[in-house]
N, CA, C and O atoms as a Tinker XYZ file with bonds, in Angstrom:
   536  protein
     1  N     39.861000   60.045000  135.539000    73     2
     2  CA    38.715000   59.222000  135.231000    64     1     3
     3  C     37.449000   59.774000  135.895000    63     2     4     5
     4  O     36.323000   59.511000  135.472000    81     3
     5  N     37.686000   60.539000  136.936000    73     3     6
     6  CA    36.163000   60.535000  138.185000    64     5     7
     7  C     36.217000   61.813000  137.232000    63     6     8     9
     8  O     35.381000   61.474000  136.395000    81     7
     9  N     36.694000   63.129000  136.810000    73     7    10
    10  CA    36.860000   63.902000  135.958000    64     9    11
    11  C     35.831000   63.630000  134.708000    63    10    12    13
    12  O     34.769000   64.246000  134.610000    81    11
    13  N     36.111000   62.986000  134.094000    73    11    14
    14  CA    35.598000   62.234000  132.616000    64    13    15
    15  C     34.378000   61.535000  133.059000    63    14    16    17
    16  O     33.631000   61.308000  132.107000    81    15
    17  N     33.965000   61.151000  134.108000    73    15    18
    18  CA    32.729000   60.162000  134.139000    64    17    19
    19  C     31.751000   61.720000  134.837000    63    18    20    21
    20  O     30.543000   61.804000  134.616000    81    19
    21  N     32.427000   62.713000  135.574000    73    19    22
    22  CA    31.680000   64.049000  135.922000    64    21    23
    23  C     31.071000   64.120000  134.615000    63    22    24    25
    24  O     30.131000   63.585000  134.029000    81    23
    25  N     31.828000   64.855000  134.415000    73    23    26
    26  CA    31.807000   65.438000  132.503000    64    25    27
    27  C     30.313000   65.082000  131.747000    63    26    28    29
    28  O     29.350000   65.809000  131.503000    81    27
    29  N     30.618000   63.299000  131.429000    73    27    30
    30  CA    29.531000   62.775000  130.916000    64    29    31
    31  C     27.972000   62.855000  131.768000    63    30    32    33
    32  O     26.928000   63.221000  131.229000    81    31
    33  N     28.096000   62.452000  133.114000    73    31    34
    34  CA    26.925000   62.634000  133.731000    64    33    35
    35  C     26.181000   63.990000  133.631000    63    34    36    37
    36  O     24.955000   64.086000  133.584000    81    35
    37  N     27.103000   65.090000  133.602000    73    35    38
    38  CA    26.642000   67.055000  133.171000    64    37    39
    39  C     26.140000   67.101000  131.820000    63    38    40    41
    40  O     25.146000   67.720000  131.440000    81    39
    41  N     27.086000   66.238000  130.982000    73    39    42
    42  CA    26.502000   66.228000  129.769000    64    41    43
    43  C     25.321000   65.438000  129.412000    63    42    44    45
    44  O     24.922000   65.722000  128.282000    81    43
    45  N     24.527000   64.401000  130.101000    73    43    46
    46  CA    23.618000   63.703000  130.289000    64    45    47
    47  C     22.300000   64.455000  130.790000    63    46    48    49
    48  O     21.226000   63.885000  130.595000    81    47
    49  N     22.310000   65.248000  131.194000    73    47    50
    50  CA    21.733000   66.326000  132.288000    64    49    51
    51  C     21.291000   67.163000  131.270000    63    50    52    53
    52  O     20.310000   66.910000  130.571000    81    51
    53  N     21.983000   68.147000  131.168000    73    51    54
    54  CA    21.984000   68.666000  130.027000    64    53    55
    55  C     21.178000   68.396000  128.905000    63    54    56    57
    56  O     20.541000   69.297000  128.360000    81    55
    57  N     21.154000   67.222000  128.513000    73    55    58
    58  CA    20.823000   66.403000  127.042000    64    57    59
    59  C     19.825000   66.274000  127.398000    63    58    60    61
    60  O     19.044000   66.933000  126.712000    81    59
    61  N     19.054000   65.387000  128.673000    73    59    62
    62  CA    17.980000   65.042000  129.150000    64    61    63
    63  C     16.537000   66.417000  129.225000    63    62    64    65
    64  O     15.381000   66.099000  128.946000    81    63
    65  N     16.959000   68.033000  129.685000    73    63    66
    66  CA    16.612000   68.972000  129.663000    64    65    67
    67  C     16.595000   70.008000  128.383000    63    66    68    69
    68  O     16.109000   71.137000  128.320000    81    67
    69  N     17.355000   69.171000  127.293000    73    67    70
    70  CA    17.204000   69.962000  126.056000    64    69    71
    71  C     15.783000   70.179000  125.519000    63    70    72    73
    72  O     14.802000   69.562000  125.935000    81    71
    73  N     15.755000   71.429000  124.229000    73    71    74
    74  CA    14.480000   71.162000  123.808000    64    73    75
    75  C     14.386000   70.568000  122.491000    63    74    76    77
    76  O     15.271000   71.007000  121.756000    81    75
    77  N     13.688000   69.792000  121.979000    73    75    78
    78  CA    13.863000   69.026000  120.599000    64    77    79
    79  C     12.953000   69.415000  119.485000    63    78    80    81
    80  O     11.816000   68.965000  119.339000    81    79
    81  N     13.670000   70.484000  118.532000    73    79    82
    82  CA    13.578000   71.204000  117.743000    64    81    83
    83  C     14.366000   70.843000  116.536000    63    82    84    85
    84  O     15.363000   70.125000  116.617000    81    83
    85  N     14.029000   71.221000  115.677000    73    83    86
    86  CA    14.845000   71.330000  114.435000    64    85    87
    87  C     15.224000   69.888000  113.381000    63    86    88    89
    88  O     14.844000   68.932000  114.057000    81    87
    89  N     15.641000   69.496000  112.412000    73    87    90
    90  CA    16.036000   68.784000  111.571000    64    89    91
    91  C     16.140000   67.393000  112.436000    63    90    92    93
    92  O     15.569000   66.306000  112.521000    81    91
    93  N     17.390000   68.223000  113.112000    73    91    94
    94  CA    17.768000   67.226000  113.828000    64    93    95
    95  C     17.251000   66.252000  114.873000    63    94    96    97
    96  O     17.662000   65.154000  115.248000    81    95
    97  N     16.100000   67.095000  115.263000    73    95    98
    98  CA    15.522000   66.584000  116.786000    64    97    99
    99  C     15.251000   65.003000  116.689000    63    98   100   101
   100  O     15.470000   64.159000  117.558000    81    99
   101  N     14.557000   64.773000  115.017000    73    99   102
   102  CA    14.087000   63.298000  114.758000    64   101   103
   103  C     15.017000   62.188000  115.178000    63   102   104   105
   104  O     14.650000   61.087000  115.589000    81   103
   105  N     16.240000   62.588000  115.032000    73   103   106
   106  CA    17.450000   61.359000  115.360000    64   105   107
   107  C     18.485000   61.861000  116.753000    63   106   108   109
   108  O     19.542000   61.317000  117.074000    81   107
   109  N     17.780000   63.137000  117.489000    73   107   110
   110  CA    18.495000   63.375000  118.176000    64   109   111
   111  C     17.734000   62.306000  119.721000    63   110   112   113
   112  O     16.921000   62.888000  120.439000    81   111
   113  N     18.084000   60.933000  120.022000    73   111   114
   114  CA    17.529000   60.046000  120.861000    64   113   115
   115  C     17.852000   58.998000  121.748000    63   114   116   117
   116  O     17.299000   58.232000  122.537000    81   115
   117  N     19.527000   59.408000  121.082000    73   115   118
   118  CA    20.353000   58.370000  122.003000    64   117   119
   119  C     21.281000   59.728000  122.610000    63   118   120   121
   120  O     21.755000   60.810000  122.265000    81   119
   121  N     21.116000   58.569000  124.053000    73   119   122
   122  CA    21.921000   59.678000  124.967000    64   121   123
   123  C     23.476000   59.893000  124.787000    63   122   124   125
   124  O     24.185000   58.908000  124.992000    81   123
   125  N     24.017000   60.963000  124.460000    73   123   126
   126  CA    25.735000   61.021000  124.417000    64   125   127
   127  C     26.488000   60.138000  125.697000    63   126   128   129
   128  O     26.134000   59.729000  126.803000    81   127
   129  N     27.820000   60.095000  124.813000    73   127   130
   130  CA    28.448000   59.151000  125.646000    64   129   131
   131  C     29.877000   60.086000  125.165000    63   130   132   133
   132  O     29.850000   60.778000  124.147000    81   131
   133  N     30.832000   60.010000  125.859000    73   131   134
   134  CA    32.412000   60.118000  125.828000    64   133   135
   135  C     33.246000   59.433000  124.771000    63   134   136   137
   136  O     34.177000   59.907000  124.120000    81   135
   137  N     32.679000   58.118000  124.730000    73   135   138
   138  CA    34.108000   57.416000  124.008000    64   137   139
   139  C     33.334000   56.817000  122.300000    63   138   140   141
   140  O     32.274000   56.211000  122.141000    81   139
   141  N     34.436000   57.315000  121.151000    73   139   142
   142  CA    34.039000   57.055000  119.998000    64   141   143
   143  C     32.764000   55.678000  120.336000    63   142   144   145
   144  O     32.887000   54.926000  121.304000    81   143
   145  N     31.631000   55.580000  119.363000    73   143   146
   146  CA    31.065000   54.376000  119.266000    64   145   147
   147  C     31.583000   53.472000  118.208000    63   146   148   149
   148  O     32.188000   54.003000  117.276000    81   147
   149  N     31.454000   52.367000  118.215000    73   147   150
   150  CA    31.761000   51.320000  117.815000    64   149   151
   151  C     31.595000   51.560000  116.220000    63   150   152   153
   152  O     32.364000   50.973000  115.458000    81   151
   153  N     30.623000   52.398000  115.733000    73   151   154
   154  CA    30.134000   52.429000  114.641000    64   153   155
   155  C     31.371000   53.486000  113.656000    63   154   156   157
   156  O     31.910000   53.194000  112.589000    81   155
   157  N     31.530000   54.778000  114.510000    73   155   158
   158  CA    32.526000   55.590000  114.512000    64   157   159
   159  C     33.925000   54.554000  114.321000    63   158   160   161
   160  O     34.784000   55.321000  113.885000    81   159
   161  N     34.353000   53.592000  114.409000    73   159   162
   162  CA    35.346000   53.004000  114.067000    64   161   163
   163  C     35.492000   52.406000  113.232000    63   162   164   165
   164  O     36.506000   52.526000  112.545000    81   163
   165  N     34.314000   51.320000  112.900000    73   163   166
   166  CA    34.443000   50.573000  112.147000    64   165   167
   167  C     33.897000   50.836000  110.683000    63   166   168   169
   168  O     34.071000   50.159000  109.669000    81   167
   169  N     33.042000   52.251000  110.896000    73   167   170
   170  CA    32.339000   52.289000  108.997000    64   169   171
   171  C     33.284000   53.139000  108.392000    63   170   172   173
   172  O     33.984000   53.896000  109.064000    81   171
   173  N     33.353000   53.058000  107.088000    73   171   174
   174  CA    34.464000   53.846000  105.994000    64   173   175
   175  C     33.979000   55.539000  105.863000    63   174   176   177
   176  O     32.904000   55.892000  105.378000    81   175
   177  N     34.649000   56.132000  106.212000    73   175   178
   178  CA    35.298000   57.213000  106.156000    64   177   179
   179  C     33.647000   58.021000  105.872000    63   178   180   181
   180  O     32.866000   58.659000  106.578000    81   179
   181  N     33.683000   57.577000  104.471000    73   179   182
   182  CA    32.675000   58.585000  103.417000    64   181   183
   183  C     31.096000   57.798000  103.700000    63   182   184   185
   184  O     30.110000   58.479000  103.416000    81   183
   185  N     30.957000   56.944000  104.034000    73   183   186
   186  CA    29.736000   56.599000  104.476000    64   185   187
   187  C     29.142000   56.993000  105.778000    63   186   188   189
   188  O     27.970000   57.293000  106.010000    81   187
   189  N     30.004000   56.949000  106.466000    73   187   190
   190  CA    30.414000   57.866000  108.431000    64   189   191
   191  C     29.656000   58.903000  107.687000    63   190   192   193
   192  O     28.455000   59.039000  107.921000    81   191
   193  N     30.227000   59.604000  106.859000    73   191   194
   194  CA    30.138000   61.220000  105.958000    64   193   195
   195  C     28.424000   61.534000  105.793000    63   194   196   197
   196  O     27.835000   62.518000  106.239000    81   195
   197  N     27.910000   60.542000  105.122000    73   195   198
   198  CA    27.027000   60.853000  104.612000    64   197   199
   199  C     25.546000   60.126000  105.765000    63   198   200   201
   200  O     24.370000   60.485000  105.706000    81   199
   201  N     26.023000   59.276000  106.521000    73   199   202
   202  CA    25.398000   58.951000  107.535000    64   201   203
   203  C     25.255000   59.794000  108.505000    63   202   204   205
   204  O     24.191000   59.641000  109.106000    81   203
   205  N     26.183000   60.960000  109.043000    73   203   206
   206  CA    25.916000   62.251000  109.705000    64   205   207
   207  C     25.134000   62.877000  109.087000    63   206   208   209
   208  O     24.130000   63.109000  109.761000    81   207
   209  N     25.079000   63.541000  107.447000    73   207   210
   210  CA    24.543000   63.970000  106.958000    64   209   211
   211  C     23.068000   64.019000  106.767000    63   210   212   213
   212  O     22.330000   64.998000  106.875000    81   211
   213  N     22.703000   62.510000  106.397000    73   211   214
   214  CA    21.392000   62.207000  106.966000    64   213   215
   215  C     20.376000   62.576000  108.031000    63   214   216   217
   216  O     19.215000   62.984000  108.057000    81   215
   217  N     21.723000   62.116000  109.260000    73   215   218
   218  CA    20.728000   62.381000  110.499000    64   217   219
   219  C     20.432000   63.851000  110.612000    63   218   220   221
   220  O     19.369000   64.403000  110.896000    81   219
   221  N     21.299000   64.228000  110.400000    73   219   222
   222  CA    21.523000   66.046000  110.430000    64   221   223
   223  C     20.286000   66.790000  110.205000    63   222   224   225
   224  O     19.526000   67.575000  110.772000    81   223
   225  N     20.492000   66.009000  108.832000    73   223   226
   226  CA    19.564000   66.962000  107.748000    64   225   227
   227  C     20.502000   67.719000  107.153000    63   226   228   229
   228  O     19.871000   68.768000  107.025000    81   227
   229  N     22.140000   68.034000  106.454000    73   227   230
   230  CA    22.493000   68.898000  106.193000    64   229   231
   231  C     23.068000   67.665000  105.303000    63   230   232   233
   232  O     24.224000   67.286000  105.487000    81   231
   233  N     22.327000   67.121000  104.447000    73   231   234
   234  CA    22.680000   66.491000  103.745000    64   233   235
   235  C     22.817000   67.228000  102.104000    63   234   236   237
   236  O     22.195000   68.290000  102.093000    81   235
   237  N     23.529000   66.888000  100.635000    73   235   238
   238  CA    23.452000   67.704000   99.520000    64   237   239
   239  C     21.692000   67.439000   99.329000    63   238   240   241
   240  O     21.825000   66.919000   98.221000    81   239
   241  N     21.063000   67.421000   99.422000    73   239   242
   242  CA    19.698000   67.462000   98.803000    64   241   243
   243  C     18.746000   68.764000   98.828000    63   242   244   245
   244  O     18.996000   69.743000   99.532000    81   243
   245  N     17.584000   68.660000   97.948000    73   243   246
   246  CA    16.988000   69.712000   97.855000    64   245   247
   247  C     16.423000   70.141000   99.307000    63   246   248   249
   248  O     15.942000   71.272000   99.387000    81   247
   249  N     16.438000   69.568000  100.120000    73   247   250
   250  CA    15.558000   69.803000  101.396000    64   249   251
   251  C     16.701000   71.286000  101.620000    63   250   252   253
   252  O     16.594000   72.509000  101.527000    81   251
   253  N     17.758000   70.309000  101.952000    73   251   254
   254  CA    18.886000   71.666000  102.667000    64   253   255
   255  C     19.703000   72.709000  101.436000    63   254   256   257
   256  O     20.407000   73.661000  101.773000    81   255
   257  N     19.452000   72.319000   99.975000    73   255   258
   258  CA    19.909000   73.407000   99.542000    64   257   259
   259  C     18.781000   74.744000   99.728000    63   258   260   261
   260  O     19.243000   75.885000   99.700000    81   259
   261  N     17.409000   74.547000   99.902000    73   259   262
   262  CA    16.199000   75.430000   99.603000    64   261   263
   263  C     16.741000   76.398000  100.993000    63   262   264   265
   264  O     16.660000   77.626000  100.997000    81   263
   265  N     17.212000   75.710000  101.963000    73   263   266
   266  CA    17.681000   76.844000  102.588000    64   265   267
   267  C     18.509000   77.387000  102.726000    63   266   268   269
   268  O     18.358000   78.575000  103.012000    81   267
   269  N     19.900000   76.821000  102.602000    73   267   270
   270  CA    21.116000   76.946000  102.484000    64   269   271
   271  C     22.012000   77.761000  101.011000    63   270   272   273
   272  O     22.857000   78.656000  100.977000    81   271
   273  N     21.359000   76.970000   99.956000    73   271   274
   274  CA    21.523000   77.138000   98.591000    64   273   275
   275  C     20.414000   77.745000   97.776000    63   274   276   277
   276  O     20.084000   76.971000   96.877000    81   275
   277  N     19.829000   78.696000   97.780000    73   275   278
   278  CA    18.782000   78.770000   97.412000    64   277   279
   279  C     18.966000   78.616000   95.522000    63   278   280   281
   280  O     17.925000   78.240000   94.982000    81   279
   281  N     19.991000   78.835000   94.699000    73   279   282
   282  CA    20.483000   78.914000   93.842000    64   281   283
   283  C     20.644000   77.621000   92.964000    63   282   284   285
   284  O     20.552000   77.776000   91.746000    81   283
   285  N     20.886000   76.301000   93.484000    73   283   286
   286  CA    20.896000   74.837000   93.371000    64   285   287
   287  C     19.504000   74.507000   93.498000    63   286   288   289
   288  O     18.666000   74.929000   94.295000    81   287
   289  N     19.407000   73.622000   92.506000    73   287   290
   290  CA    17.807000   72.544000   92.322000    64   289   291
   291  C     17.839000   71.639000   92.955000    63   290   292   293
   292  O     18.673000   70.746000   93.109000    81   291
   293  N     16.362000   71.959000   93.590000    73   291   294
   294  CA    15.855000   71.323000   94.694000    64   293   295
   295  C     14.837000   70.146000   94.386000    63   294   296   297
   296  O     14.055000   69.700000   95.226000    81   295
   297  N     14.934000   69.735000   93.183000    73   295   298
   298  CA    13.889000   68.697000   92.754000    64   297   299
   299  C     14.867000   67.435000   92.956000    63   298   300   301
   300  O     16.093000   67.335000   92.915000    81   299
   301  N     13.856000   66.533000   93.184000    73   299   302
   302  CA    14.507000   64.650000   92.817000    64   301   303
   303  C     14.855000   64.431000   91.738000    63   302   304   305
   304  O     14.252000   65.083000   90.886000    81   303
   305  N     15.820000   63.569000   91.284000    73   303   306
   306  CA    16.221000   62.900000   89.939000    64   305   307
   307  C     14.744000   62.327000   89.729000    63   306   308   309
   308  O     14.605000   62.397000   88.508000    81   307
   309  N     13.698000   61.858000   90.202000    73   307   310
   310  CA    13.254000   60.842000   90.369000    64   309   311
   311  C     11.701000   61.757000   89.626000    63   310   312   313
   312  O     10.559000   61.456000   89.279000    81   311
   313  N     12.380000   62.714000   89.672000    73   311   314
   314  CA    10.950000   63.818000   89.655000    64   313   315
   315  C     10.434000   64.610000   90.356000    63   314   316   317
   316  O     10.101000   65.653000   89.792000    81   315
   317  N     10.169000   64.502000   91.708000    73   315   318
   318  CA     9.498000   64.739000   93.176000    64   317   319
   319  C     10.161000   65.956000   93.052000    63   318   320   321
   320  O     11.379000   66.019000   92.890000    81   319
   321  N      9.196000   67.237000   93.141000    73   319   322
   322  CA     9.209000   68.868000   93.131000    64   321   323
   323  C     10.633000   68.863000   94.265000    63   322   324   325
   324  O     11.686000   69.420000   93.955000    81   323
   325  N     10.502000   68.384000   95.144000    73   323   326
   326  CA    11.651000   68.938000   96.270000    64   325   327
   327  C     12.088000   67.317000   97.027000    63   326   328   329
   328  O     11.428000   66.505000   97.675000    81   327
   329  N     13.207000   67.352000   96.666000    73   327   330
   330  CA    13.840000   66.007000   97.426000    64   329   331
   331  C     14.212000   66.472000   98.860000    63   330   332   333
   332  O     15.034000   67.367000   99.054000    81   331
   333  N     13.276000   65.524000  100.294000    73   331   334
   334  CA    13.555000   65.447000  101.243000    64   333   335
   335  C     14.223000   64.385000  101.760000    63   334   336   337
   336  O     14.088000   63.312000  101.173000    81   335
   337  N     14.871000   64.433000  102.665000    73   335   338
   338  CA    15.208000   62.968000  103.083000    64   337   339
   339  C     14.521000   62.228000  103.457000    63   338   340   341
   340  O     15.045000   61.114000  103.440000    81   339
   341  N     12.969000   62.227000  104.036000    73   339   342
   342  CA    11.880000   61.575000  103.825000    64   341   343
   343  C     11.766000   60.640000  102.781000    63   342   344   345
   344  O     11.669000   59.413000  102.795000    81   343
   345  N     11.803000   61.638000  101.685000    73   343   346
   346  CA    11.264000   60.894000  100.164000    64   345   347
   347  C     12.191000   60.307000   99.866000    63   346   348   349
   348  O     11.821000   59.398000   99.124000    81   347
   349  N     13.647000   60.274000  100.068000    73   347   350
   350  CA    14.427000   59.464000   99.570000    64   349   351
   351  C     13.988000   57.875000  100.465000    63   350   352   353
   352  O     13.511000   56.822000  100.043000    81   351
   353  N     14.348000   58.253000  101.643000    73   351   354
   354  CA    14.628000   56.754000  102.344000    64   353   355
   355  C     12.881000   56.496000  102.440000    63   354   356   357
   356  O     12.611000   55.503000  103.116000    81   355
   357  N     11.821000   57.141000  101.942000    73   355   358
   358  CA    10.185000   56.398000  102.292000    64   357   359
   359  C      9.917000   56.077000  100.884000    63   358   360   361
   360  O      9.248000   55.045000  100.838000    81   359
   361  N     10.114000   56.441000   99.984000    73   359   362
   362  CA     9.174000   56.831000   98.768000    64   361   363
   363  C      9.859000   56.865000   97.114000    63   362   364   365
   364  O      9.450000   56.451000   96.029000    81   363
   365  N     10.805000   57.409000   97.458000    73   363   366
   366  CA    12.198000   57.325000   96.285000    64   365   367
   367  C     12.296000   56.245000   95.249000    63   366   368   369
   368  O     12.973000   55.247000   95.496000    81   367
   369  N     11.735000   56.361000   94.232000    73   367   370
   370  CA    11.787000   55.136000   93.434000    64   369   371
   371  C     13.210000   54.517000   92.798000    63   370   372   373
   372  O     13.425000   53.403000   92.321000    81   371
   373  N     13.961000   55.492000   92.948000    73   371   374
   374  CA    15.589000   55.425000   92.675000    64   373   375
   375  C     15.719000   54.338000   93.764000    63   374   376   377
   376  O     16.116000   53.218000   93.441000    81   375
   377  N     15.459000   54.573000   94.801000    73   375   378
   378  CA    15.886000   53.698000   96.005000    64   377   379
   379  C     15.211000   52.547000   96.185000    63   378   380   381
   380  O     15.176000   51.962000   97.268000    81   379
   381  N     14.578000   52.110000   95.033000    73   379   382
   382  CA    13.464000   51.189000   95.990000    64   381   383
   383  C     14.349000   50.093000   96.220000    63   382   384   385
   384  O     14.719000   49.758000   97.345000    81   383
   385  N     14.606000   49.671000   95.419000    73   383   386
   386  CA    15.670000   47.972000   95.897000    64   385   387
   387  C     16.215000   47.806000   96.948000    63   386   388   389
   388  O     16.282000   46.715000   97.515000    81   387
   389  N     16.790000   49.096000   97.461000    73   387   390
   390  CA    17.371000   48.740000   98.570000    64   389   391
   391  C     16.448000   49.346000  100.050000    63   390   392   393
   392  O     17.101000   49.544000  101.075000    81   391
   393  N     15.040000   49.587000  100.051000    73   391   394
   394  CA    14.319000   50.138000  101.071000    64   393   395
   395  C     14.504000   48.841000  101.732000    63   394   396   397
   396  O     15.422000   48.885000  102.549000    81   395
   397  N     13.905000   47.663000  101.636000    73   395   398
   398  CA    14.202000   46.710000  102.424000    64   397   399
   399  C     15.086000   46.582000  103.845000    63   398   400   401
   400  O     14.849000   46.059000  104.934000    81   399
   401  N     15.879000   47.097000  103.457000    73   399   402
   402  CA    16.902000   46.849000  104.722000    64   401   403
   403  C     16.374000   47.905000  105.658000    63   402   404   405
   404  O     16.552000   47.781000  106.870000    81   403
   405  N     15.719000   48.959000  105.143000    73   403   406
   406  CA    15.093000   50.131000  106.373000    64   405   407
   407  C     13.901000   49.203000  106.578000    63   406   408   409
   408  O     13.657000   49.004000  107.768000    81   407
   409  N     13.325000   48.759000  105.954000    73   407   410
   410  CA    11.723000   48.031000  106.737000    64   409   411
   411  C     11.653000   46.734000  107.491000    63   410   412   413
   412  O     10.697000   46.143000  107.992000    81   411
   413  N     13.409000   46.356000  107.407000    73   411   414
   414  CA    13.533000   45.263000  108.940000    64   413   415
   415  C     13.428000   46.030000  109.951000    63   414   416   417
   416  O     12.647000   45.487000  110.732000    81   415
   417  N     13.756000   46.903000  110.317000    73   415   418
   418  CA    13.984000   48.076000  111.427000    64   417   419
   419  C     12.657000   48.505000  112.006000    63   418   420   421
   420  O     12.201000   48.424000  113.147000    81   419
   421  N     11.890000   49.269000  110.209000    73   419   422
   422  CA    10.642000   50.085000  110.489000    64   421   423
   423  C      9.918000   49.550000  109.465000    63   422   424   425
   424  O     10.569000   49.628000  108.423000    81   423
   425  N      8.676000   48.957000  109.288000    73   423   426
   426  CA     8.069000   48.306000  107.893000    64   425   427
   427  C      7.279000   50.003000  107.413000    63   426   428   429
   428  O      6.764000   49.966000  106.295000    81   427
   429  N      7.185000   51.179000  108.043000    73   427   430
   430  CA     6.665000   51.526000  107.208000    64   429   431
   431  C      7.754000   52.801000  107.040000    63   430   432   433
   432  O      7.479000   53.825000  106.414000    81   431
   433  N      9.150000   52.533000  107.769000    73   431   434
   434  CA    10.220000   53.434000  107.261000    64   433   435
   435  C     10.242000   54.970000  107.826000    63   434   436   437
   436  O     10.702000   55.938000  107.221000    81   435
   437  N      9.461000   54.972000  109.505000    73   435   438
   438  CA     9.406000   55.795000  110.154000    64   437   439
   439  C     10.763000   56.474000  110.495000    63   438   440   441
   440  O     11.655000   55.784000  110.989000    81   439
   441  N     10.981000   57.961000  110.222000    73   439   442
   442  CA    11.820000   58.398000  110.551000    64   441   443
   443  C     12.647000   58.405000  111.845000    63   442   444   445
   444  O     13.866000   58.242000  111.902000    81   443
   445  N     11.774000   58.626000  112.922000    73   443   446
   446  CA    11.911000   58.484000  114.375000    64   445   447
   447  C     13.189000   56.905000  114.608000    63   446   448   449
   448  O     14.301000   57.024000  115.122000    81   447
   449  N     12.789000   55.993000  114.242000    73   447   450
   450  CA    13.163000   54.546000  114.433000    64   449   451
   451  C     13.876000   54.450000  113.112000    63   450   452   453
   452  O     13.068000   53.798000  112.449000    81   451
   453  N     14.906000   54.706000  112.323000    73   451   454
   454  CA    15.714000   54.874000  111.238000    64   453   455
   455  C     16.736000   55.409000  111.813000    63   454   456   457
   456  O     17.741000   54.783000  112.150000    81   455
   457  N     16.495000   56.956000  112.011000    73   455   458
   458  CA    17.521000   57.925000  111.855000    64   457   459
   459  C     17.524000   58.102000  113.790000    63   458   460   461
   460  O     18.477000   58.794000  114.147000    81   459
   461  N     16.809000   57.693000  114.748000    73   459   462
   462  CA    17.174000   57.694000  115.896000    64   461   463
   463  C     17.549000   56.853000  116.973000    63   462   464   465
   464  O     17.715000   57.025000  118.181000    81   463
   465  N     17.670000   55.472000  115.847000    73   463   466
   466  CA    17.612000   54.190000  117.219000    64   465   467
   467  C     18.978000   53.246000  116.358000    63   466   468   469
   468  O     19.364000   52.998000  115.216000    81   467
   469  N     19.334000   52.966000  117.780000    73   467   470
   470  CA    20.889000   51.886000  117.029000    64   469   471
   471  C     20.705000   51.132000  116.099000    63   470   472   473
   472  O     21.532000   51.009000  115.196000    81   471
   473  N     19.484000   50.426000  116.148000    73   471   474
   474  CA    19.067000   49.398000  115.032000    64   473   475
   475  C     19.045000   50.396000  113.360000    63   474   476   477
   476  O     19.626000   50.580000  112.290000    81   475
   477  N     18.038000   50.728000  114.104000    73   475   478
   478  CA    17.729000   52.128000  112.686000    64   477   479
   479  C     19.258000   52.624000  111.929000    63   478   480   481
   480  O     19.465000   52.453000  110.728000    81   479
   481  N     20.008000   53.100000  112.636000    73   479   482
   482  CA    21.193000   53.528000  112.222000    64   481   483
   483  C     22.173000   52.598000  111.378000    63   482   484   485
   484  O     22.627000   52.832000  110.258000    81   483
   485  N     22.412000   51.358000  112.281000    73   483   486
   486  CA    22.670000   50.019000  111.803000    64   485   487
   487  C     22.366000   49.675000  109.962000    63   486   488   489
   488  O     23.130000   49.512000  109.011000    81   487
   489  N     20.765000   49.679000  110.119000    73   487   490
   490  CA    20.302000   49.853000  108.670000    64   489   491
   491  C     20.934000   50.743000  107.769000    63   490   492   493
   492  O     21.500000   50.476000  106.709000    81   491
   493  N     20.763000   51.856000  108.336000    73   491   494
   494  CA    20.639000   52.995000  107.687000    64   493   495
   495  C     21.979000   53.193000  107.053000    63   494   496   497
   496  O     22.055000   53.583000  105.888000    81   495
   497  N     23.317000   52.874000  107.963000    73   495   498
   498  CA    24.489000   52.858000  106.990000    64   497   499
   499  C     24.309000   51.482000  106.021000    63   498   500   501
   500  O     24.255000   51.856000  104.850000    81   499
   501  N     24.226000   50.386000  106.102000    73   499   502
   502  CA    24.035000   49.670000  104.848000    64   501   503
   503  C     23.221000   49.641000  104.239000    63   502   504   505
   504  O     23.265000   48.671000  103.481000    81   503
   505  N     21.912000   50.582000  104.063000    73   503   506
   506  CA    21.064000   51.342000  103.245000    64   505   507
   507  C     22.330000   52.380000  102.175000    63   506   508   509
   508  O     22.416000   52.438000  100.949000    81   507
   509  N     22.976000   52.922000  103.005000    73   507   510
   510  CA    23.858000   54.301000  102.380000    64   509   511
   511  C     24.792000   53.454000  101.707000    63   510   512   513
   512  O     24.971000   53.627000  100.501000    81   511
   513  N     25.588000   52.309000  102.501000    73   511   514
   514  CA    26.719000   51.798000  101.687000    64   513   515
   515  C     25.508000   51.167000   99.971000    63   514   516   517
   516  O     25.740000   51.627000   98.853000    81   515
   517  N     24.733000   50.467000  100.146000    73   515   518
   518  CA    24.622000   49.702000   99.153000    64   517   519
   519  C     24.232000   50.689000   97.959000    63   518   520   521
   520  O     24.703000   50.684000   96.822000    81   519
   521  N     23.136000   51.642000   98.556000    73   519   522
   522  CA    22.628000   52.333000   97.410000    64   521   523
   523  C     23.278000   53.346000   96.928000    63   522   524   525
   524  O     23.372000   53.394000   95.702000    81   523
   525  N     23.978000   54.557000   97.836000    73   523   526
   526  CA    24.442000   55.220000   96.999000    64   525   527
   527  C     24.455000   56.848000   97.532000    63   526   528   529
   528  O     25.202000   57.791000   97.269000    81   527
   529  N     23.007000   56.677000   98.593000    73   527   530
   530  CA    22.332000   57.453000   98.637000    64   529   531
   531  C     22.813000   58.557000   99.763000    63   530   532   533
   532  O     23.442000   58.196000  100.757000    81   531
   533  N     22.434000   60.049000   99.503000    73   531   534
   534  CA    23.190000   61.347000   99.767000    64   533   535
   535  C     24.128000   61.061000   99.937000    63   534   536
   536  O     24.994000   61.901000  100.186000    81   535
């Protein structure tokens, strides 16, 4: 146990001194912990799936095929030249019905407070379960 609680405090350290870069940095804001979260248990399989995906950024959409895929279309169903995950969860007219549940969280659907805060996340999988979305 004194082992495992080391561990986490190095890994806290660590996390605290990182630099915040990349896709990810926007939702990278809660500090790691050791033991599955609560959320990790209880959401279904393929929504878990696509809720990593999100935060990631390595979600199927045009954002990450343009770099990944350069070969796959990078436009929205919706129209929008290049689907970001921005435009889906801010702007996405496919999505609108269900934006609501992101603007209890954030009314104007700030990424930061979505994709980086428990509440945000909270939303954000029953945003994914209801609509559909990545």
């Amino acid at each position: 146990r004194m082992n495992k609680k080391k561990t986490e405090i190095a890994w806290r350290v660590l996390w605290n001194q990182r630099s915040v870069i990349g896709r990810f940095a926007v939702s990278n804001r809660i500090p790691p912990i050791i033991k599955p979260t609560e959320r990790f248990k209880s959401t279904a399989r393929e929504t878990f799936g696509r809720l990593m995906q999100c935060r990631t950024g390595h979600a199927y959409i045009g954002e990450y095929y343009s770099k990944f895929v350069p070969s796959k279309n990078v436009d929205c169903p919706c129209g929008e030249a290049r689907q970001t995950r921005e435009h889906i969860l801010r702007e996405c007219p496919v999505y609108e019905d269900y934006r609501y549940i992101l603007q209890k969280v954030s009314q104007d659907v700030c990424l930061a407070d979505i994709l980086g805060s428990e509440d945000g996340i909270e939303a954000l999988t029953e945003f994914l379960e209801l609509s559909g979305a990545f």
